[in-house]
matplotlib code that plots the C-alpha trace (Angstrom):
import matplotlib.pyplot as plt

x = [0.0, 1.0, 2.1, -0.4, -3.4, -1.4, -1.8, -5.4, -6.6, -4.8, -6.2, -9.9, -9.3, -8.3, -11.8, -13.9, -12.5, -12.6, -16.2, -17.3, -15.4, -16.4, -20.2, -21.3, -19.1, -22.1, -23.5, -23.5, -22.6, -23.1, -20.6, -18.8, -19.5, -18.3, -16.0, -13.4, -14.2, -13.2, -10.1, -8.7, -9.5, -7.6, -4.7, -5.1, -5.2, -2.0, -0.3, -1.2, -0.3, 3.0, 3.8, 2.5, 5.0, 8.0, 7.0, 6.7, 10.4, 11.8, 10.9, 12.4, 16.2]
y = [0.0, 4.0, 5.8, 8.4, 5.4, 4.7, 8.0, 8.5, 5.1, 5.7, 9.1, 7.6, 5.0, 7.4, 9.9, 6.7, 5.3, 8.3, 9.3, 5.7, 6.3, 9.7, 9.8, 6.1, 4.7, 3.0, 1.6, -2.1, -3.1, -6.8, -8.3, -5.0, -2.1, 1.3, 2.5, -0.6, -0.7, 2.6, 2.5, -0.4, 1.6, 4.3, 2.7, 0.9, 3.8, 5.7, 2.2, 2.7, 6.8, 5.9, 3.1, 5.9, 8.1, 5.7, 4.8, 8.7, 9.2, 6.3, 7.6, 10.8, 9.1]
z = [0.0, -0.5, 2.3, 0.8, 1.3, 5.0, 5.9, 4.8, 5.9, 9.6, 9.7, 9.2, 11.5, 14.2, 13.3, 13.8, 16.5, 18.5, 17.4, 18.6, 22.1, 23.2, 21.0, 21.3, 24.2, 26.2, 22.5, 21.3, 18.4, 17.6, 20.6, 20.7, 23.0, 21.4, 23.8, 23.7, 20.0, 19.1, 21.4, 19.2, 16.2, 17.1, 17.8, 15.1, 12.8, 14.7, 13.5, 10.5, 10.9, 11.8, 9.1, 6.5, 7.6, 8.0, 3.8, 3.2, 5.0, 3.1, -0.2, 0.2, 0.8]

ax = plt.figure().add_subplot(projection="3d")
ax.plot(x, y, z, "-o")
ax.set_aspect("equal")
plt.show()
């Protein structure tokens, strides 16, 4: 994948996760309860932040 896809996919993740954590944090969804959910997400997506701009770093060498 892109580090430009990296960064955008990571920076969704992060939006998501943190709108399911502080909006929906007392919500179920399926097994899931939003709070714990959107946690994962956003660390997840800074993962995915950081990989993006490890690539992006790279490239410029």
């Amino acid at each position: 994948m892109s580090s430009t896809m990296h960064l955008f996919t990571g920076t969704l993740l992060v939006v998501v996760g943190a709108a399911l954590a502080l909006a929906f944090g007392d919500n179920e969804f399926g097994w899931f309860q939003g709070r714990p959910l959107g946690i994962v997400l956003v660390v997840v997506g800074l993962f995915d932040l950081a990989q993006g701009i490890a690539e992006r770093r790279k490239d410029r060498e």
